[in-house]
DRENKE-824858 format. One record per residue (C-alpha): residue number from 1; residue in three letters; x, y, z. Coordinates in nm, 2 decimals, always signed. Layout:
BEGIN
k; r; u; v; w
NUM; ALA; X; Y; Z
...
END
This chain:
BEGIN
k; r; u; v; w
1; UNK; -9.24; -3.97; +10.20
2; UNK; -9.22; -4.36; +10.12
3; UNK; -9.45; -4.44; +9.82
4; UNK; -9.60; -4.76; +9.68
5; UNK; -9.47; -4.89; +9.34
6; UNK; -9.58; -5.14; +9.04
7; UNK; -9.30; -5.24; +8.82
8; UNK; -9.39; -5.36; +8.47
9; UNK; -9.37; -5.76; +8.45
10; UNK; -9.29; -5.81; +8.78
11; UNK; -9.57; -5.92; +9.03
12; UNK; -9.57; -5.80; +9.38
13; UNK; -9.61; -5.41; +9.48
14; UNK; -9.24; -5.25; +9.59
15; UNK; -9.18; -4.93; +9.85
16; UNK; -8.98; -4.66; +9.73
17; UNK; -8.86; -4.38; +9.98
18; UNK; -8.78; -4.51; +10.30
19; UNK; -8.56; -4.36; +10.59
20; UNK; -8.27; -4.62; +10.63
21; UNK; -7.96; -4.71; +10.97
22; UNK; -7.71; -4.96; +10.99
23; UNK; -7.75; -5.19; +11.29
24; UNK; -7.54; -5.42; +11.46
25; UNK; -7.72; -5.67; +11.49
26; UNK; -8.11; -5.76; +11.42
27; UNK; -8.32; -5.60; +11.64
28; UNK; -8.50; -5.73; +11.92
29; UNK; -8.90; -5.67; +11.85
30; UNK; -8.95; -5.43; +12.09
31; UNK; -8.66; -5.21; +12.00
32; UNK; -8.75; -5.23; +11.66
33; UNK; -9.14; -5.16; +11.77
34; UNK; -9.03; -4.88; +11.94
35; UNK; -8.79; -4.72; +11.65
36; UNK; -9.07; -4.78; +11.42
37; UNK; -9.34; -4.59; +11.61
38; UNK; -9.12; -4.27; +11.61
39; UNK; -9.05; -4.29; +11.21
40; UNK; -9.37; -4.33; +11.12
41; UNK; -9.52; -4.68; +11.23
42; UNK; -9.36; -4.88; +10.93
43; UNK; -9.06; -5.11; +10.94
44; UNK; -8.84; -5.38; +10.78
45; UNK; -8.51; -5.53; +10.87
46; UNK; -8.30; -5.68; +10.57
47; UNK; -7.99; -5.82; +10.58
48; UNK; -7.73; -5.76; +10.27
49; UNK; -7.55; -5.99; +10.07
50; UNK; -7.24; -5.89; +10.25
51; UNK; -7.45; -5.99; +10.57
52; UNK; -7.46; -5.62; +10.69
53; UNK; -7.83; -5.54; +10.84
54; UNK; -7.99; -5.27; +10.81
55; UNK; -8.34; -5.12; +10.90
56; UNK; -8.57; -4.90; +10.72
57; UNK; -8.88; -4.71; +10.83
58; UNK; -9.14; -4.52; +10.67
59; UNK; -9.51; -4.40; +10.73
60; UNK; -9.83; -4.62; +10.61
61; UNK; -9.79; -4.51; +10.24
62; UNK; -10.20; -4.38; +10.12
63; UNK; -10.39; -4.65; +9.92
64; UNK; -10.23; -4.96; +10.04
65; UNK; -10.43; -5.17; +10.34
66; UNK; -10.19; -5.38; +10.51
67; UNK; -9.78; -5.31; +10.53
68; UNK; -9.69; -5.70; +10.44
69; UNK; -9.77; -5.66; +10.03
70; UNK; -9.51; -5.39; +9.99
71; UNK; -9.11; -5.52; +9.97
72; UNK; -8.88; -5.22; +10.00
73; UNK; -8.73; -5.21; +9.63
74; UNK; -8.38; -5.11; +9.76
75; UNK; -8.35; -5.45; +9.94
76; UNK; -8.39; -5.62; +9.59
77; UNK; -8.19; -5.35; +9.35
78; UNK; -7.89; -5.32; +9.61
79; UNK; -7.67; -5.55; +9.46
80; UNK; -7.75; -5.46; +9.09
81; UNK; -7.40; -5.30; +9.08
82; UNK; -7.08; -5.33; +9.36
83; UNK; -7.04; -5.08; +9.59
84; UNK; -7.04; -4.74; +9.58
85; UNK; -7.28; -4.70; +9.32
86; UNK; -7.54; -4.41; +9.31
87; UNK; -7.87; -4.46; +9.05
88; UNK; -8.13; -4.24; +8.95
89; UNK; -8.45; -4.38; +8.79
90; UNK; -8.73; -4.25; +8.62
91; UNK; -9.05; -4.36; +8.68
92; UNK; -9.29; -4.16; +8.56
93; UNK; -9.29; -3.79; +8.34
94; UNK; -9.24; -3.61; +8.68
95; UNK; -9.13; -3.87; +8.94
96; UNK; -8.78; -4.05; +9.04
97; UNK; -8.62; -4.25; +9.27
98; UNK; -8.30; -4.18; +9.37
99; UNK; -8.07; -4.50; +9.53
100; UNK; -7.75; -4.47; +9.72
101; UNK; -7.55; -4.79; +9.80
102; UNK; -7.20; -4.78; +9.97
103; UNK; -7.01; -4.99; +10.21
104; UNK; -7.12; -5.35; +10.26
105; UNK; -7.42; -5.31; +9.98
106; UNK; -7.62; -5.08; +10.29
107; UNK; -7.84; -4.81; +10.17
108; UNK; -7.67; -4.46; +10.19
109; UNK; -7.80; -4.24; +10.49
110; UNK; -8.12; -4.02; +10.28
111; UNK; -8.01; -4.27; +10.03
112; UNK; -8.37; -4.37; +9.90
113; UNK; -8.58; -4.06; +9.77
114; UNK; -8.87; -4.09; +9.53
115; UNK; -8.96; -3.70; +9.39
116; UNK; -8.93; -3.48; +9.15
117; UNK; -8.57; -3.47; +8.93
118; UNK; -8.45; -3.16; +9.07
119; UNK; -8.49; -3.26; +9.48
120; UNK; -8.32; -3.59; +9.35
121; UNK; -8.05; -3.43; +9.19
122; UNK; -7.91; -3.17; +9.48
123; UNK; -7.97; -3.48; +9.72
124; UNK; -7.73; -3.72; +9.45
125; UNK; -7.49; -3.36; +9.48
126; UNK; -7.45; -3.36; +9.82
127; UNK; -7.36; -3.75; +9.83
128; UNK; -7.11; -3.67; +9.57
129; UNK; -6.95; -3.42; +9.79
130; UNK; -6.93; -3.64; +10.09
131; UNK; -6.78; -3.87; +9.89
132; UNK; -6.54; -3.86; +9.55
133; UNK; -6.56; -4.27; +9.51
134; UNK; -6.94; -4.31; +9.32
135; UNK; -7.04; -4.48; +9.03
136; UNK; -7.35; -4.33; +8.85
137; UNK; -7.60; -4.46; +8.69
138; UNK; -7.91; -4.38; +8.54
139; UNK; -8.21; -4.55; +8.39
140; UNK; -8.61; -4.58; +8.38
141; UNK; -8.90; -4.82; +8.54
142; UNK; -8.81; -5.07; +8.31
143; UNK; -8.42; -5.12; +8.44
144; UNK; -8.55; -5.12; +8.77
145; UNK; -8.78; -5.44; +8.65
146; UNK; -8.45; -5.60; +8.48
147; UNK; -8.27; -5.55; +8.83
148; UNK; -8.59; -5.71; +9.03
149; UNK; -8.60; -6.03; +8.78
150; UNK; -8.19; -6.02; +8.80
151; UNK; -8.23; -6.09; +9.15
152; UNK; -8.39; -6.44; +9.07
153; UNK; -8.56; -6.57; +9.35
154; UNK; -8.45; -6.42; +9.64
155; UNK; -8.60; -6.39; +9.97
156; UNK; -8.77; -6.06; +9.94
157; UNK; -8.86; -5.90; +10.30
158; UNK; -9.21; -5.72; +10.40
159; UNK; -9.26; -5.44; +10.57
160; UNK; -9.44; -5.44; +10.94
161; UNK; -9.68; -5.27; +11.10
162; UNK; -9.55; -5.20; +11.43
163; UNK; -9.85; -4.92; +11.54
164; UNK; -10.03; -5.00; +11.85
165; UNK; -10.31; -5.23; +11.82
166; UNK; -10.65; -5.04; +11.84
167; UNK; -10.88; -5.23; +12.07
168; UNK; -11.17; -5.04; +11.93
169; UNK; -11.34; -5.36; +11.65
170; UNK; -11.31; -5.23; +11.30
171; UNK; -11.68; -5.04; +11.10
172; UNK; -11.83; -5.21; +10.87
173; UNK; -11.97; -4.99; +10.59
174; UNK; -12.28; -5.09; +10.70
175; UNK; -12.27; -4.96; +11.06
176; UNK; -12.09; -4.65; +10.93
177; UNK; -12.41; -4.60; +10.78
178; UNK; -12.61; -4.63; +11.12
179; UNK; -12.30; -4.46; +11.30
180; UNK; -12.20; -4.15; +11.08
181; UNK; -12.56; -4.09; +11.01
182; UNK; -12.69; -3.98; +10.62
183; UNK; -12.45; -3.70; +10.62
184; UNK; -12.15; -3.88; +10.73
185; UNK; -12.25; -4.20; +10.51
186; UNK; -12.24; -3.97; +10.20
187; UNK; -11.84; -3.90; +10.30
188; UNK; -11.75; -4.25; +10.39
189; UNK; -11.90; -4.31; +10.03
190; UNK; -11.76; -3.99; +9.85
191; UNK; -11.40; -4.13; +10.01
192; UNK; -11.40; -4.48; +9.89
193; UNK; -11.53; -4.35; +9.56
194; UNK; -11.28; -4.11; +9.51
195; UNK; -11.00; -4.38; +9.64
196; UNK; -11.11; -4.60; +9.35
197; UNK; -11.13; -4.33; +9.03
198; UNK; -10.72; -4.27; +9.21
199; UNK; -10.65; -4.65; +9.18
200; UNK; -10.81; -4.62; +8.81
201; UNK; -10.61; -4.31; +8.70
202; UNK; -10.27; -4.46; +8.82
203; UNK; -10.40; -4.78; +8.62
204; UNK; -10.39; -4.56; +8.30
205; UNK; -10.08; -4.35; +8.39
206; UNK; -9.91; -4.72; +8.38
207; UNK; -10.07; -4.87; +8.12
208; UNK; -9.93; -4.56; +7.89
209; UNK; -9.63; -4.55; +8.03
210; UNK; -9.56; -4.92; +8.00
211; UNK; -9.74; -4.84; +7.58
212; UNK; -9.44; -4.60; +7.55
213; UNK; -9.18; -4.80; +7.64
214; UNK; -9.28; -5.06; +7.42
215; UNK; -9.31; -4.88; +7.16
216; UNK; -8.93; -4.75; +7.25
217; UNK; -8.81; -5.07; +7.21
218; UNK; -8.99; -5.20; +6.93
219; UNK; -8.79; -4.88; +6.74
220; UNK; -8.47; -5.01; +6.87
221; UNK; -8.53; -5.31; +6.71
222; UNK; -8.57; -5.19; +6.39
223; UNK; -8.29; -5.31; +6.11
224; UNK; -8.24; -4.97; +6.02
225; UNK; -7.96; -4.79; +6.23
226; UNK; -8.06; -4.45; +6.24
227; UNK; -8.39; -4.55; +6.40
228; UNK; -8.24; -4.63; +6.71
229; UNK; -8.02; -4.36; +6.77
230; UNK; -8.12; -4.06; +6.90
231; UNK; -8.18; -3.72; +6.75
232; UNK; -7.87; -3.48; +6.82
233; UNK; -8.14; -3.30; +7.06
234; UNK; -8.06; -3.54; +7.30
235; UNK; -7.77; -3.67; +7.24
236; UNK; -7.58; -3.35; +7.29
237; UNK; -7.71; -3.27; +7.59
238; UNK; -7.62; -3.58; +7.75
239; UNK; -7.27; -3.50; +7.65
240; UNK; -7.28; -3.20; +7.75
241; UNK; -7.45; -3.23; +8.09
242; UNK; -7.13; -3.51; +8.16
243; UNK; -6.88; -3.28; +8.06
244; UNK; -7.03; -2.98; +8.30
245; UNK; -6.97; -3.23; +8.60
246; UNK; -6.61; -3.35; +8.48
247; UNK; -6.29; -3.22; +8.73
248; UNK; -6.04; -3.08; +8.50
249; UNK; -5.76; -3.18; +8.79
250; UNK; -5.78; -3.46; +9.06
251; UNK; -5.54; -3.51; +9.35
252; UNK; -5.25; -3.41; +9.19
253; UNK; -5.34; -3.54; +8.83
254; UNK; -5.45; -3.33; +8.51
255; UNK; -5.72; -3.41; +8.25
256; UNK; -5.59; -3.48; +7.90
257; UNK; -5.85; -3.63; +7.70
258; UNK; -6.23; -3.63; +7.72
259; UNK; -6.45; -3.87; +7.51
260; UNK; -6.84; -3.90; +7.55
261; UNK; -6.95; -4.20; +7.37
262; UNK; -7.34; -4.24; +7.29
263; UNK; -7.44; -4.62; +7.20
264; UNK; -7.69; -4.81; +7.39
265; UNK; -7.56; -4.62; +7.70
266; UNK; -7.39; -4.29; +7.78
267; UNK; -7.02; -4.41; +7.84
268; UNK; -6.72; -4.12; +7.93
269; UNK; -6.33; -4.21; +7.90
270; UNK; -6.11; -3.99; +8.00
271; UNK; -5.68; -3.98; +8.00
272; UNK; -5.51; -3.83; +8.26
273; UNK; -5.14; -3.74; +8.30
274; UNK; -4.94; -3.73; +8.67
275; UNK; -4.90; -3.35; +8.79
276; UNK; -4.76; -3.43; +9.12
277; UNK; -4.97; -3.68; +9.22
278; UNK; -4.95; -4.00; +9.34
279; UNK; -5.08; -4.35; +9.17
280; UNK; -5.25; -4.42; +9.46
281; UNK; -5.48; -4.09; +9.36
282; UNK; -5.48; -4.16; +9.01
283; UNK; -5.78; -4.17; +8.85
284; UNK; -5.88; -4.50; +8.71
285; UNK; -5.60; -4.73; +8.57
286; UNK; -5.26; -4.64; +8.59
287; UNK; -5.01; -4.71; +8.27
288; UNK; -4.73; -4.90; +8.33
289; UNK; -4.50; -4.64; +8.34
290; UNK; -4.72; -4.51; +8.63
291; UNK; -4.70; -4.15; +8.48
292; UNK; -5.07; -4.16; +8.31
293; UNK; -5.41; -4.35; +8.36
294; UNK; -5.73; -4.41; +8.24
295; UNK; -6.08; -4.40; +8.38
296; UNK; -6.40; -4.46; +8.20
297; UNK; -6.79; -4.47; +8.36
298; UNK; -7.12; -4.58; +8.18
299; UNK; -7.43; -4.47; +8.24
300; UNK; -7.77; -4.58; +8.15
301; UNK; -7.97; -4.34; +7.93
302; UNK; -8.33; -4.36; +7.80
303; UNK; -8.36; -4.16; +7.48
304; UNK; -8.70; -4.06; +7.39
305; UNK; -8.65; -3.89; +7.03
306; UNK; -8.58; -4.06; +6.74
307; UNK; -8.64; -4.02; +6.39
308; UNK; -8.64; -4.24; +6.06
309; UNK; -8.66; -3.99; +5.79
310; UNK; -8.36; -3.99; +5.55
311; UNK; -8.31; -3.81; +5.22
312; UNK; -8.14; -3.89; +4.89
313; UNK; -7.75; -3.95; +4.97
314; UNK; -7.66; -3.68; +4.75
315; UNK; -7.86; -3.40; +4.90
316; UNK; -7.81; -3.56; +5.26
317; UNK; -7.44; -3.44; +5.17
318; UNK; -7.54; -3.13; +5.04
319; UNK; -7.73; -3.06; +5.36
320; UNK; -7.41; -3.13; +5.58
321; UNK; -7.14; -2.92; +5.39
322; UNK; -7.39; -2.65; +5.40
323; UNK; -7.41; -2.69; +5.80
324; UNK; -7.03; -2.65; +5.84
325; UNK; -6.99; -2.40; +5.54
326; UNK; -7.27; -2.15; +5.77
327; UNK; -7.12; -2.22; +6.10
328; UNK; -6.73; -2.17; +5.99
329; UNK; -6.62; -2.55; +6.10
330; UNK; -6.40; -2.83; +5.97
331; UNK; -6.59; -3.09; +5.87
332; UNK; -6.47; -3.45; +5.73
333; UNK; -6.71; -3.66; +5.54
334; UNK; -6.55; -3.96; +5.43
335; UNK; -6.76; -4.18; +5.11
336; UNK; -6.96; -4.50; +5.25
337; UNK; -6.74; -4.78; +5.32
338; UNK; -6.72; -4.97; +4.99
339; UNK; -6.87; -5.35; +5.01
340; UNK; -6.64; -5.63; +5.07
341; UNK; -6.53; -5.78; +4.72
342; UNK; -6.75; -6.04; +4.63
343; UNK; -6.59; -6.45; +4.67
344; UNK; -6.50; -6.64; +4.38
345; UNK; -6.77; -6.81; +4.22
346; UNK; -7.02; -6.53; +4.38
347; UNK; -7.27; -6.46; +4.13
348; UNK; -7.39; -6.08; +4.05
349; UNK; -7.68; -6.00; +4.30
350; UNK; -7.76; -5.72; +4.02
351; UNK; -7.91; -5.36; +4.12
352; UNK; -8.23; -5.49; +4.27
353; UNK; -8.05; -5.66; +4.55
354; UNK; -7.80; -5.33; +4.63
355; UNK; -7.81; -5.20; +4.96
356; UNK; -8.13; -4.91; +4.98
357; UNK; -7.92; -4.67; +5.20
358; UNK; -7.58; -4.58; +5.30
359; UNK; -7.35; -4.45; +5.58
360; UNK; -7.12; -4.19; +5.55
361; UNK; -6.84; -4.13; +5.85
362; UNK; -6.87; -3.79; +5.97
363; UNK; -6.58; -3.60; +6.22
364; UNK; -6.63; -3.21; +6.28
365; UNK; -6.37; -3.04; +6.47
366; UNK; -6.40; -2.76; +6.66
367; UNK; -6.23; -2.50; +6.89
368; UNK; -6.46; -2.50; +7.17
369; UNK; -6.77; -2.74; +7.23
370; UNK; -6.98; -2.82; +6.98
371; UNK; -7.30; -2.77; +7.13
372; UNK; -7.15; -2.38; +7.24
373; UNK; -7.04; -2.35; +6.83
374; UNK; -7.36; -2.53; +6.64
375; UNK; -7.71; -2.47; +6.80
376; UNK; -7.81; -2.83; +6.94
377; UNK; -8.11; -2.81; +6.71
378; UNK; -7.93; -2.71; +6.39
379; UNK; -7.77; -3.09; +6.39
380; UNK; -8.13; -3.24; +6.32
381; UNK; -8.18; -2.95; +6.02
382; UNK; -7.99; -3.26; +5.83
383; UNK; -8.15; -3.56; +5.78
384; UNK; -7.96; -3.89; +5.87
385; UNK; -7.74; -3.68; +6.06
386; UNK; -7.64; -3.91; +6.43
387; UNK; -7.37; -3.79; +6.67
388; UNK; -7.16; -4.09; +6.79
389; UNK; -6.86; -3.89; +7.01
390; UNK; -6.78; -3.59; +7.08
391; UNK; -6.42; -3.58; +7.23
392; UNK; -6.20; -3.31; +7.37
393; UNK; -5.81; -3.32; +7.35
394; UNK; -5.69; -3.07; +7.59
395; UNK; -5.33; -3.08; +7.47
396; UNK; -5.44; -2.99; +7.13
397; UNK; -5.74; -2.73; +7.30
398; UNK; -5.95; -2.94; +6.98
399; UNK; -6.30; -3.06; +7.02
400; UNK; -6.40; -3.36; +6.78
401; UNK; -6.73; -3.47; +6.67
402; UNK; -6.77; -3.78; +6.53
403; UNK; -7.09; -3.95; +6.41
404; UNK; -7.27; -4.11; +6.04
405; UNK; -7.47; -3.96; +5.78
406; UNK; -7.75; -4.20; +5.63
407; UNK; -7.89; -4.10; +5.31
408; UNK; -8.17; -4.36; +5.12
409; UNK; -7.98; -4.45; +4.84
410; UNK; -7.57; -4.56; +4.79
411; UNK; -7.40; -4.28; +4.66
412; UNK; -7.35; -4.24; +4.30
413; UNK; -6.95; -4.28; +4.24
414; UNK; -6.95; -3.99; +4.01
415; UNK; -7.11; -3.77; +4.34
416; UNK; -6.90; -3.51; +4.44
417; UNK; -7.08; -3.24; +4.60
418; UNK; -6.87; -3.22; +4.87
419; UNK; -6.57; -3.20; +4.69
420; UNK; -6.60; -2.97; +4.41
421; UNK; -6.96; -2.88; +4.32
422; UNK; -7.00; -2.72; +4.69
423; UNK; -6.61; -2.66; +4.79
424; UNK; -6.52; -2.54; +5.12
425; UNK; -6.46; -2.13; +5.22
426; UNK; -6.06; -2.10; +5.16
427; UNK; -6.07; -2.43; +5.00
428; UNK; -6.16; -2.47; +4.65
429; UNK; -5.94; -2.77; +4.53
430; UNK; -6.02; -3.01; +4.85
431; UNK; -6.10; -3.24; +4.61
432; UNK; -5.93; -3.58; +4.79
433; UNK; -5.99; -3.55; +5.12
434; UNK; -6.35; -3.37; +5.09
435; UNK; -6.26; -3.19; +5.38
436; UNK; -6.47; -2.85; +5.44
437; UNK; -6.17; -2.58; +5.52
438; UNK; -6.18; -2.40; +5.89
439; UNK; -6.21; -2.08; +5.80
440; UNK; -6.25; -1.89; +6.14
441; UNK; -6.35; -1.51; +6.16
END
C-alpha cells in the first residue's frame, strides 16, 4: 500500500510504495486511464535517465486531497547509484522503504515497498535470488533527503488521478449539516477532527525523529574520536549480519579472505582464489595473473549508540588484558603512537599543552568469530574500547579483530600493566611485544 512521505529539508510531499511496469512507449491517456483504474485509480508515467519509461500505480494514499502534490520518490532516488543497486531505508522506528533498480535505471517489478523491516527484507531475499548481480545499500530518511537535493533540479513528475469524474457537486460542511442531519453532522465532525489530531501526531513523530538525527550528527562532529564510533553492540552485529550473507564459493571460485570494515559506512573486501572457474565469473577484479580477484561492497549504516566515557589509560589497559585473560584469546595492544619529533627551533609546549587522551592499537585473534568467542556486550565492559575490523583469513582458519583503545590521559612511559604487572596465562616474560598468550582449553 503506497504511502505519503515528508523528507527533512526538502519541500514537496514524496509517494513511497507504488506498483511499477516497463512500457514501450508513453501511454496514450486512455490506456493509461484504463490501467490506472484497475490498480487503484492513481498513476504517473516517468521516463529514466537512460530514457526507459516506466509507469507506476497506486491507490489514493489516506490524508492527502488531490494526487498532483505527491512525486513518486523512486523517480527522484533512481539514479542515486548505477544499476543494479538494491536500498533499504529507514524511516521511522518501525517503517522502511525498500527500492530496487536494475536495467536502464527502471524500478524492479515489487521493487518499491514501504513496511515493516522484516516484509522488506524477505522481499530484498527474493530479488537476490532472482538475481546474483546487486549492489546493497542501506541508510535512513536523511540519505533519502541527500539523494532528493542530489538530484538538483530536475523535473519531478506528479501523480494523476485517473478515477471517473463524479457528476454528483461536492458537500459543503455546511449542507452536510442539513443533509446528514445532527447525528450524521456529529460524524462528519468526529472524522475531520480525528484526521487533524493524525496530521498532528505525525507532526511530532517527525519533529523527533528529525531532533534525533541531529543530535546524531552533532556527536559525529565532535573532536573526540571515540564519540563517533559506535559501541561494539552495534558494530559487531553489522559484521556479523554481513558475514551470515557471504558465499563461501562462487561460480567456480573459493573465498580466501574476509574483512568487515566499520568507518563512516559498513564496507566488506573480500579475496578470492580460481577453483575452476572462469574470469568471466570471478568475483570482482581479477589479478593480473587472472588466478585471484578482489571484490569489495559498501554499505550505508546509521549507528544509533555511542558513548564518550573513557577511563584513565592505565586502567583502560587493565580493563582489556583482563577481557582476553577471561575469555582465553590473543590479544595485541601496541603503546600510543609516539608524537612526531618536534622541528628545530620548536619551543617546549610544556605539560599543559600535552595531548588529554590517547589511542592504543588493539588486534585480538581468534579461532572462530569473535562475536561466537566474546559475548557482543562484554566488548563495551571496557571503556574506550571501538572495533575497527574484524577479518577472517580462511587459509590460516584465523579471525582478527582490530580496533583502538582510548584512555583520558597519555600513558605514563614507565606503564606496564600489560606487560609484566598483569602477564598473560602461559606467558609471564611477554614483556616486548605485550602480547596476551592464546592459551586455549
Amino acid at each position: 500500500m503506497a504511502e505519503a512521505l515528508h523528507l527533512p529539508g526538502v519541500k514537496g510531499l514524496f509517494a513511497v510504495g507504488l506498483e511499477w511496469r516497463h512500457e514501450d512507449a508513453p501511454p496514450k491517456p486512455k490506456a493509461m486511464r484504463e490501467r490506472a483504474q484497475q490498480q487503484g485509480g492513481w498513476g504517473v508515467v516517468c521516463t529514466t535517465s537512460a530514457s526507459k519509461v516506466q509507469a507506476g500505480f497506486c491507490a489514493p494514499i489516506a490524508g492527502i486531497k488531490g494526487s498532483k502534490k505527491l512525486t513518486p520518490l523512486a523517480s527522484l532516488v533512481a539514479d542515486a547509484h548505477p544499476q543494479p543497486w538494491m536500498g533499504l531505508y529507514q524511516l521511522d522506528e518501525n517503517r522502511y522503504w525498500y527500492l530496487a533498480i536494475r536495467d536502464g535505471q527502471e524500478v524492479f517489478p515489487d521493487g518499491d515497498h514501504v513496511g515493516p523491516l522484516d516484509e522488506l527484507l524477505r522481499i530484498r531475499e527474493n530479488h537476490r535470488s532472482q538475481y546474483e548481480e546487486w549492489n546493497s545499500y542501506e541508510g535512513t530518511i536523511q540519505t533519502l533527503a541527500d539523494h532528493v537535493n542530489d538530484a538538483g533540479a530536475v523535473r519531478r513528475p506528479k501523480l494523476h488521478d485517473y478515477r471517473p469524474v463524479s457528476p454528483v457537486v461536492p458537500i459543503t460542511v455546511a449542507a452536510a449539516v442539513v443533509i446528514l442531519g445532527a447525528a450524521g453532522a456529529y460524524a462528519w465532525y468526529a472524522h475531520l477532527a480525528a484526521q487533524k489530531a493524525e496530521q498532528q501526531r505525525a507532526l511530532e513523530t517527525f519533529k523527533k525523529k528529525q531532533k534525533a538525527l541531529e543530535d546524531a550528527e552533532l556527536a559525529r562532529r565532535n573532536n573526540v574520536p571515540w564519540a563517533s564510533k559506535p559501541l561494539a553492540a552495534e558494530a559487531m552485529p553489522a559484521c556479523r549480519g554481513a558475514w551470515i550473507h557471504q558465499a563461501l564459493a562462487s561460480e567456480g571460485w573459493m573465498l580466501t579472505h574476509w574483512t568487515c570494515t566499520l568507518d563512516t559506512a559498513l564496507k566488506v573486501e573480500t579475496q578470492w582464489v580460481r577453483a575452476g572457474g572462469t574470469a568471466a565469473d570471478a568475483p570482482g577484479v581479477v589479478s593480473d595473473d587472472g588466478e585471484t580477484s578482489k571484490d569489495v561492497s559498501v554499505t550505508r549504516v546509521a549507528f544509533t549508540r555511542f558513548d564518550r566515557t573513557v577511563i584513565a589509560a592505565v586502567e583502560a589497559r587493565r580493563a582489556g588484558w583482563a577481557l582476553a585473560h577471561q575469555y582465553h584469546v590473543k590479544l595485541k595492544l601496541d603503546p600510543p603512537p609516539a608524537p612526531p619529533p618536534a622541528m628545530p627551533g620548536t619551543p617546549d609546549p610544556g605539560p599543559l599543552l600535552a595531548p588529554a587522551w590517547s589511542q592504543s592499537p588493539i588486534t585480538m585473534t581468534f579461532i572462530a568469530a569473535p562475536w561466537d568467542v566474546i559475548p557482543i556486550d562484554a566488548y563495551d565492559t571496557v571503556p574506550g574500547w571501538r572495533i575497527d575490523s574484524v577479518a577472517l583469513d580462511l587459509l590460516k582458519g584465523e579471525w582478527t579483530l582490530g580496533g583502538q583503545l582510548y584512555a583520558n590521559e597519555p600513558v605514563p612511559a614507565s606503564a606496564s600493566i600489560g606487560a609484566s604487572t598483569v602477564a598473560a596465562p602461559g606467558a609471564p616474560g611477554a614483556s616486548a611485544s605485550l602480547v596476551s598468550g592464546s592459551h586455549r582449553p
